[in-house]
Backbone bond lengths (Angstrom), bond angles and torsions (degrees), N, CA, C in turn:
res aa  C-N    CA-C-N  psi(-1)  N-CA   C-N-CA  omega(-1)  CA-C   N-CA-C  phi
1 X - - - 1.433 - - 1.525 109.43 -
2 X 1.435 107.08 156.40 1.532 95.42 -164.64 1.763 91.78 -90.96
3 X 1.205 115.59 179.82 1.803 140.74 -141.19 1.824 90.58 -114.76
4 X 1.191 96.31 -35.25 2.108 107.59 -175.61 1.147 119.51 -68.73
5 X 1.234 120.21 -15.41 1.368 125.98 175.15 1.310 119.20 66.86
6 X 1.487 145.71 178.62 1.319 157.16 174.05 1.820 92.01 -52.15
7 X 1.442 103.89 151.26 1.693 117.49 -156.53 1.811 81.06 -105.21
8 X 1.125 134.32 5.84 1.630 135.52 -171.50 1.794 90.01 -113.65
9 X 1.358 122.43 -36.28 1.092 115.72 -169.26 1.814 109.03 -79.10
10 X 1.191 119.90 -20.29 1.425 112.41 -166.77 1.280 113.11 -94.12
11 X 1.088 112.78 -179.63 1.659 109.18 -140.09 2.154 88.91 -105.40
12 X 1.484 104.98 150.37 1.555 106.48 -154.54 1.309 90.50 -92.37
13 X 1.857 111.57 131.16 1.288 104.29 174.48 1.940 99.01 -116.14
14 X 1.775 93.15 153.41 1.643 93.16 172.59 1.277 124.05 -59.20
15 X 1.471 128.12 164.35 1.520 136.69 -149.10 1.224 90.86 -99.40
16 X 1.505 118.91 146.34 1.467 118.05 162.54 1.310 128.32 -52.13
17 X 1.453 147.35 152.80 0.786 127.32 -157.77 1.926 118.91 -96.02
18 X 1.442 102.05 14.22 1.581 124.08 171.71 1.764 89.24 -91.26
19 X 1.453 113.37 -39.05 1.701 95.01 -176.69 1.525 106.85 -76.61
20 X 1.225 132.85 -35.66 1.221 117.47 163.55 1.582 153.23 -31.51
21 X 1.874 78.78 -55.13 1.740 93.26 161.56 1.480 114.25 -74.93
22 X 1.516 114.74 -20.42 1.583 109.58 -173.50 1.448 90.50 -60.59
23 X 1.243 121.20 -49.50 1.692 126.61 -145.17 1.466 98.73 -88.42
24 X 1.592 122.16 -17.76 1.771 113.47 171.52 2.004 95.88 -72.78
25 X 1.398 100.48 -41.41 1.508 96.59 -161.38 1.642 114.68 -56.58
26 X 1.656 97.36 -17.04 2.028 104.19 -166.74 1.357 88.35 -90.19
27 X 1.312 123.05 -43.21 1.521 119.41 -175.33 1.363 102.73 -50.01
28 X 1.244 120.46 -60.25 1.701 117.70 -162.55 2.141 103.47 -63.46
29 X 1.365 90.01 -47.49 1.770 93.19 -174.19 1.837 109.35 -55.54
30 X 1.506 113.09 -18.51 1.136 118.91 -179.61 1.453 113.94 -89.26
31 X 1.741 121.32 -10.97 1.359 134.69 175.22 1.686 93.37 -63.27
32 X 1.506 87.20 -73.85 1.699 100.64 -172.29 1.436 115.46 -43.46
33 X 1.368 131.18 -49.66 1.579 128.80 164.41 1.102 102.06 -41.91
34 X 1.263 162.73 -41.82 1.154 174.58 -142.70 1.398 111.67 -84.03
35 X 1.455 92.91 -63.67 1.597 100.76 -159.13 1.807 96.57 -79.10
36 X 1.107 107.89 -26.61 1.367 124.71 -159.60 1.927 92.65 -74.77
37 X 1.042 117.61 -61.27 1.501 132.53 144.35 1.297 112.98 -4.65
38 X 1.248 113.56 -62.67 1.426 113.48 -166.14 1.619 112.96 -86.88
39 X 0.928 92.86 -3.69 2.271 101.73 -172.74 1.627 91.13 -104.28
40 X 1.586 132.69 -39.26 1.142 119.97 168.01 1.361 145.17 -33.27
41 X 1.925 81.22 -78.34 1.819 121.51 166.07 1.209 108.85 -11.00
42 X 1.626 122.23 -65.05 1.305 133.37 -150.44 1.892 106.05 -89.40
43 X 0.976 98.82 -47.86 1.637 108.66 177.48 1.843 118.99 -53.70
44 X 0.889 120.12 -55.17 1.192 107.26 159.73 1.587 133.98 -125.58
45 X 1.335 104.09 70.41 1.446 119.12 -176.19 1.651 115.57 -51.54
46 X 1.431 106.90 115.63 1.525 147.51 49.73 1.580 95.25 -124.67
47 X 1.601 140.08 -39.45 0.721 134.15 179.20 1.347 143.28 -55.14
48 X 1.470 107.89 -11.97 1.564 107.26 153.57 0.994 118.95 -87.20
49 X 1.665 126.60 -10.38 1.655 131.84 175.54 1.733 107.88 -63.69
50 X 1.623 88.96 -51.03 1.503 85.58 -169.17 1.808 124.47 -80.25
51 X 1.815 106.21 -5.81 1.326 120.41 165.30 1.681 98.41 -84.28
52 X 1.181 126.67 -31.38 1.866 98.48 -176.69 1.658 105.09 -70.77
53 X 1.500 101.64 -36.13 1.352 107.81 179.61 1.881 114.14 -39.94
54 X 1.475 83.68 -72.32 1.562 113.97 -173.02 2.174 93.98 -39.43
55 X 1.323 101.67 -52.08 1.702 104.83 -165.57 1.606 101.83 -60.53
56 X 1.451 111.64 -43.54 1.523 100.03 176.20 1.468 136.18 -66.55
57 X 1.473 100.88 -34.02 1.601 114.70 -176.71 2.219 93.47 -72.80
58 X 1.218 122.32 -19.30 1.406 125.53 -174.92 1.562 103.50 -83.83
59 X 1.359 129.58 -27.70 1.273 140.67 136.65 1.415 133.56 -15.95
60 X 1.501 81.91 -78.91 1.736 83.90 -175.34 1.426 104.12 -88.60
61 X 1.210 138.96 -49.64 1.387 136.05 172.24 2.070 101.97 -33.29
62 X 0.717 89.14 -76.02 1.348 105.16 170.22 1.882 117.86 -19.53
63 X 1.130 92.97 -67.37 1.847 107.60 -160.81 1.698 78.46 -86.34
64 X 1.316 141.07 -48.09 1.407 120.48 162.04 1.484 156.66 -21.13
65 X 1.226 86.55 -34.21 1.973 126.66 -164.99 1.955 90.64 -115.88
66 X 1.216 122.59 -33.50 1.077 109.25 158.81 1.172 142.70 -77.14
67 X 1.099 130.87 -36.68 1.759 152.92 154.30 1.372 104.81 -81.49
68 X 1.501 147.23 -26.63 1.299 131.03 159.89 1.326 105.70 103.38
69 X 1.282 130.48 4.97 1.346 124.00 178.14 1.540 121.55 -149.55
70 X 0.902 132.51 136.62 1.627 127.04 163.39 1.208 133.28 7.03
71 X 1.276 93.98 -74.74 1.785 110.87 -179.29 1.233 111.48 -51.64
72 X 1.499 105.81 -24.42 2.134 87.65 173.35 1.375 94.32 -72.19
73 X 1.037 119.46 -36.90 1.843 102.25 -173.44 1.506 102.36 -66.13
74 X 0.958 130.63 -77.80 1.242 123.00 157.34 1.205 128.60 24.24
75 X 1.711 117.25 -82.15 1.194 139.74 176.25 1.504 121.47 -69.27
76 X 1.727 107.04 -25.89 1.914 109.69 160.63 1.221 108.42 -47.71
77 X 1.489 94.47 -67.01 1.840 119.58 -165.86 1.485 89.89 -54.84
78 X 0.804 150.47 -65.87 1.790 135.62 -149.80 1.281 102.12 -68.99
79 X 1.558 122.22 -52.52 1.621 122.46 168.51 1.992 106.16 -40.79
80 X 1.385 111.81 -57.19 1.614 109.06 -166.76 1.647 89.80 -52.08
81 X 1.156 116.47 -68.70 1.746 135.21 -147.52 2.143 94.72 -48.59
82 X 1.435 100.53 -47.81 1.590 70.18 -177.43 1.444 116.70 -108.42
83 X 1.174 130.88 -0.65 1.533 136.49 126.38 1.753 104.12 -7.61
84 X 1.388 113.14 -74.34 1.251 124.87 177.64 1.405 126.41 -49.06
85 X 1.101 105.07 -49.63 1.603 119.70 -168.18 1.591 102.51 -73.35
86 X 1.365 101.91 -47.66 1.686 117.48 171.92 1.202 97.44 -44.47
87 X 1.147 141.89 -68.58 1.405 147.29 -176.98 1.846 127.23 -47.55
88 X 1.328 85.10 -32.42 1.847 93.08 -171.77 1.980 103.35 -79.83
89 X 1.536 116.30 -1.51 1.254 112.05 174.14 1.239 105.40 -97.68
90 X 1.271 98.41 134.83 1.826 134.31 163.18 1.327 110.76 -37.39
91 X 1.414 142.45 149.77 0.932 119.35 141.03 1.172 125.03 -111.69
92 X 1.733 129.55 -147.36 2.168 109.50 -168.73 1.191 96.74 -81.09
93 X 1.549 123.39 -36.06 1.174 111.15 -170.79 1.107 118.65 -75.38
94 X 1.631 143.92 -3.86 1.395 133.84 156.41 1.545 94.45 127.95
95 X 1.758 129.08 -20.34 0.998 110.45 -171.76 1.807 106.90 -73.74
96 X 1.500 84.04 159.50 2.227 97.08 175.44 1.325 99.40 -145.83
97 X 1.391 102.11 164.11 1.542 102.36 167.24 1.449 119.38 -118.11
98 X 1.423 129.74 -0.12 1.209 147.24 178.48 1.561 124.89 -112.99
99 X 1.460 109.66 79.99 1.653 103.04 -178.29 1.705 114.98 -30.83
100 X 1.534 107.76 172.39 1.580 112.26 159.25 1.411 95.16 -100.87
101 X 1.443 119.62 85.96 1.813 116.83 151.65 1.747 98.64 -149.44
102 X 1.493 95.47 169.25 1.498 115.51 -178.22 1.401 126.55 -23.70
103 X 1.841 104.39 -51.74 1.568 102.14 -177.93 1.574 114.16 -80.37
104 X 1.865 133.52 10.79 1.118 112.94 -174.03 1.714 84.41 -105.11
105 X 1.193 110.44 -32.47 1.333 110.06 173.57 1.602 116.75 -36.39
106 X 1.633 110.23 -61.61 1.213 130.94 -164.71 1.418 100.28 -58.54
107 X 1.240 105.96 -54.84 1.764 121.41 170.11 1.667 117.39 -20.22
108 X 1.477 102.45 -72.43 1.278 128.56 172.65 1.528 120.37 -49.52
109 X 1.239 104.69 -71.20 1.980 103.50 -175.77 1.594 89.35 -67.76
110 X 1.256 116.07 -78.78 1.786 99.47 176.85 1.073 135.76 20.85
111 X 1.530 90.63 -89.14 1.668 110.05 -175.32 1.166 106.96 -60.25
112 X 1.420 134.67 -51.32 1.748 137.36 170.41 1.576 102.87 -37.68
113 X 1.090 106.72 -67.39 1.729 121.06 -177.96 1.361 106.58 -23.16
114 X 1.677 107.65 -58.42 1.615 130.01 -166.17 1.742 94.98 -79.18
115 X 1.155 132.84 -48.03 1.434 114.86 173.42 1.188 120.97 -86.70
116 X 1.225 137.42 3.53 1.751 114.27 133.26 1.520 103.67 -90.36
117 X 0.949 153.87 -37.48 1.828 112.60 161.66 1.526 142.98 -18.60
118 X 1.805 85.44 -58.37 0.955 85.69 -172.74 1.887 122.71 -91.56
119 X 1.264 114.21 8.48 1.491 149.84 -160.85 1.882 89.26 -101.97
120 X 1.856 120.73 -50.75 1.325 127.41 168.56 1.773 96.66 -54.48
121 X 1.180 110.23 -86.84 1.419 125.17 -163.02 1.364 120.23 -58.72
122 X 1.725 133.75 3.41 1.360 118.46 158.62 1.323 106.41 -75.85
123 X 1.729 84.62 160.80 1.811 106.15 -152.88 1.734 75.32 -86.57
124 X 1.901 92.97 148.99 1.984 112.24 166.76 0.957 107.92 -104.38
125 X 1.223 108.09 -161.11 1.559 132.56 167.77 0.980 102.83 -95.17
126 X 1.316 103.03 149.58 1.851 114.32 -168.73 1.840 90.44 -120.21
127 X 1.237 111.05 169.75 1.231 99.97 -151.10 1.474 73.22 -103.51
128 X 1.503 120.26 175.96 1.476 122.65 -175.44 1.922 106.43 -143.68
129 X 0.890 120.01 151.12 1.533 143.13 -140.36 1.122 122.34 79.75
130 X 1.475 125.43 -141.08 1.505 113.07 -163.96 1.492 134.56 -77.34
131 X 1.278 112.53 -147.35 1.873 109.90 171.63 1.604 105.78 -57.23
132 X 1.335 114.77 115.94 1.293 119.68 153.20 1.264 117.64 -55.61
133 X 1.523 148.28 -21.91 0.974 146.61 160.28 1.314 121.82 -57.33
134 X 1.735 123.81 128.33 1.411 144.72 -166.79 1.727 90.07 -55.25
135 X 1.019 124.31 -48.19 1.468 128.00 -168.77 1.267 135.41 -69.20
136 X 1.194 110.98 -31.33 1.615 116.69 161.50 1.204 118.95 -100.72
């Protein structure tokens, strides 16, 4: 059995500071999917819904499988999510960029939907030495 114990039990150390900038750079590239997202969505309905969609979930899956862990998904999705949210406020003068109909809706829970998926489903680290199982 390995000596390292459960990867929940050890004590959290800070990210190097190349993982940092990796994870400012996914945050910001995940703004821009975002914003980019939202000028699509609307223009050619359903098919720009399901390409902003499609571009974000290619994001985080993506920057996941590249850095090897979660938190790049993580860090897309948090860049898309307030990119977005930033966006869904009014301003005094009346301009918006998100009608009240179906596809900004769809847009919205969607894209959330798609970044915890894909935030669930990036591949981890698997722990390495023996049976992870209590039993053998």
């Amino acid at each position: 059995m390995s000596d390292r114990g459960s990867m929940l039990a050890q004590p959290l150390r800070a990210p190097s500071a190349g993982r940092a900038v990796g994870y400012l750079g996914l945050f910001l590239l995940g703004a821009v999917i975002g914003v980019a997202g939202a000028l699509v969505q609307p223009g050619w309905f359903p098919g720009g819904l399901l390409l902003a969609l499609a571009g974000e979930a290619g994001l985080c899956l993506g920057a996941a499988r590249a850095v090897g862990s979660r938190g790049a998904a993580v860090a897309s999705a948090a860049g898309w999510t307030l990119a977005v949210i930033l966006l869904t406020a009014s301003r005094p003068e009346g301009d918006f960029l998100f009608a009240a109909g179906s596809g900004s809706y769809l847009f919205l829970l969607g894209g959330i939907a798609v970044a915890v998926m894909c935030a669930t489903l990036a591949p981890t680290r698997q722990p390495d030495g023996g049976p992870v199982r209590l039993g053998k």
